[in-house]
C-alpha positions in Angstrom: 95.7 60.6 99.9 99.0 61.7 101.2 99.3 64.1 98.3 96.1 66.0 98.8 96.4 66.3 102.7 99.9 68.2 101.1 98.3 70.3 99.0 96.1 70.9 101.2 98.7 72.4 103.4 99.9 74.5 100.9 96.9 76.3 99.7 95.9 76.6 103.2 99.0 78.6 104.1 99.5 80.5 101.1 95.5 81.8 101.9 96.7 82.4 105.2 99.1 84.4 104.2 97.9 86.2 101.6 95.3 87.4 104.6 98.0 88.9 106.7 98.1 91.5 103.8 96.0 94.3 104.6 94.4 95.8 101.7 95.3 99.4 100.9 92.5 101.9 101.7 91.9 104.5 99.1 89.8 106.7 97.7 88.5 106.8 94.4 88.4 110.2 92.5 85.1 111.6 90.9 85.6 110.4 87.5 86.7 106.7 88.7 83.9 104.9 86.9 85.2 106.4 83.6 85.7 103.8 80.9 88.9 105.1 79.6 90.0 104.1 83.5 89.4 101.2 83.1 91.1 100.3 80.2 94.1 101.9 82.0 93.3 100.0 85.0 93.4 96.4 83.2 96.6 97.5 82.0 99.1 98.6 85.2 102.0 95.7 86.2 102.3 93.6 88.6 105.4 95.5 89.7 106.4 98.9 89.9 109.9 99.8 90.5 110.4 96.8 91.9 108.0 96.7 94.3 104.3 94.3 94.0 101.0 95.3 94.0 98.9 95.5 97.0 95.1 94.9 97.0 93.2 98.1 97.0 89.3 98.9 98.5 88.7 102.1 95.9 88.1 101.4 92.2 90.8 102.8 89.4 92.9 102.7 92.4 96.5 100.4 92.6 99.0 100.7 95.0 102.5 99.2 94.9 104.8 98.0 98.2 104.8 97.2 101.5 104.9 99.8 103.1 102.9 101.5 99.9 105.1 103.4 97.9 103.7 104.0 94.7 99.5 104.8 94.6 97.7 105.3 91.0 94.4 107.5 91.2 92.4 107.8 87.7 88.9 109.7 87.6 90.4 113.4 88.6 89.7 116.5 86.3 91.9 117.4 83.7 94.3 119.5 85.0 94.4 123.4 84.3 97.2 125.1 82.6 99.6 125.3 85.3 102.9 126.4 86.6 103.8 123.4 88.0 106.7 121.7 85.9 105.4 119.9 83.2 107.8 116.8 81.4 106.8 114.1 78.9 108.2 110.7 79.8 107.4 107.7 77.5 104.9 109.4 75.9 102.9 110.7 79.0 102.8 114.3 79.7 103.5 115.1 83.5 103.0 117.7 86.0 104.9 117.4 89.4 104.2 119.1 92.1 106.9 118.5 94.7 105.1 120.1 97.5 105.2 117.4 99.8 108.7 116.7 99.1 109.8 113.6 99.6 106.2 112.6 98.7 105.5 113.7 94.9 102.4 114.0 93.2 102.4 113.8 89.5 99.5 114.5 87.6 98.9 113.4 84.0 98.8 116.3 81.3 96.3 116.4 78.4 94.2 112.6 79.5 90.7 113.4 80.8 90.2 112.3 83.1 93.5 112.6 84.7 95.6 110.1 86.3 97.2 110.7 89.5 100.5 109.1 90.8 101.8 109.4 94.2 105.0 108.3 94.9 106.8 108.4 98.3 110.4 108.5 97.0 112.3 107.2 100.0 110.7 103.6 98.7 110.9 104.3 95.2 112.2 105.8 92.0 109.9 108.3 90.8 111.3 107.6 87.3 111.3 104.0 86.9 107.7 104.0 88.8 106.7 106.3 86.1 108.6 104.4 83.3 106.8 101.3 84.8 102.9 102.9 84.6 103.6 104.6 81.1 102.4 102.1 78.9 99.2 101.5 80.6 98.8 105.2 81.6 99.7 106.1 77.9 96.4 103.2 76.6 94.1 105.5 79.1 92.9 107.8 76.0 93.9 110.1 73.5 95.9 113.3 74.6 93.5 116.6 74.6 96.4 119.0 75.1 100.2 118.4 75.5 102.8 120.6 77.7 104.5 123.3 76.8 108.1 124.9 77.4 108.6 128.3 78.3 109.8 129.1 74.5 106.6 127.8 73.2 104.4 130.3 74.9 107.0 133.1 74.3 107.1 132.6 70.5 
C-alpha cells in the first residue's frame, strides 16, 4: 500500500508539473493538413539544438525551448524564385531571410508545401537547429526545384 500511495505521489507531481508548461500558441499555415506534413511532422526530435519540445495548439506546428526558440511551420506555398540567399544543408534547400535579425526565418526550397523554421538565434544555433530538423524536413517530399548559384543562372 505504501508503494502505491508513492507512486501516487510521483505521477501526481510530474502531471502537476508538466501543467505549469504553457502550450505554445501558433498558427497553422494554409496547407497544414497536407499529408506530406504529416509525415514530416511524425518525424521532428525531441530536441533541437539542445533545447526540448514544447506542446503546441496549431497542427504541423513544433516548437523547441523555454523560452521558444526554434518554431517549425509546414503547409506555406512554395516559395518563388527569390533573391533571398539560398544554401543546401543536409540535403535541404534553404532560403534565409535575415530581416528580423536576430530572429531568422528560413524557408525550405523546392518542398511543396514549404516548411518554415524560425529561429530566435540568441537561444539557439541556427545551424545545428537546422542540422537537427533535416532529416525529418528532408522525409517531407520529393524536391520540385533546387537552388541555384549566381554562376548557374549566368551560364
Amino acid at each position: 500500500m505504501r508503494v502505491r500511495a508513492q507512486l501516487f505521489l510521483v505521477v501526481s507531481t510530474l502531471a502537476l508539473v508538466s501543467a505549469c508548461a504553457p502550450i505554445v500558441n501558433l498558427d497553422p499555415a494554409a496547407q497544414a493538413n497536407d499529408p506530406s506534413c504529416a509525415n514530416m511532422m511524425v518525424r521532428l526530435p525531441d530536441e533541437v539544438a539542445g533545447l526540448e519540445r514544447r506542446g503546441v495548439n496549431a497542427q504541423s506546428t513544433a516548437a523547441w525551448g523555454t523560452p521558444v526558440a526554434v518554431i517549425v511551420r509546414c503547409g506555406l506555398d512554395k516559395p518563388a524564385p527569390s533573391t533571398l540567399p539560398c544554401f543546401t544543408l543536409r540535403g535541404v534547400d534553404w532560403l534565409r531571410d535575415d530581416a528580423d535579425d536576430p530572429r531568422f526565418v528560413f524557408t525550405t526550397y523546392g518542398l511543396e508545401p514549404a516548411t518554415q523554421v524560425i529561429i530566435d538565434s540568441t537561444l539557439a544555433s541556427g545551424t545545428q537547429a537546422l542540422s537537427d530538423l533535416s532529416r525529418a524536413v528532408e522525409s517531407q517530399s520529393t524536391p520540385v526545384s533546387a537552388c541555384l548559384d549566381a554562376t548557374s543562372v549566368l551560364e
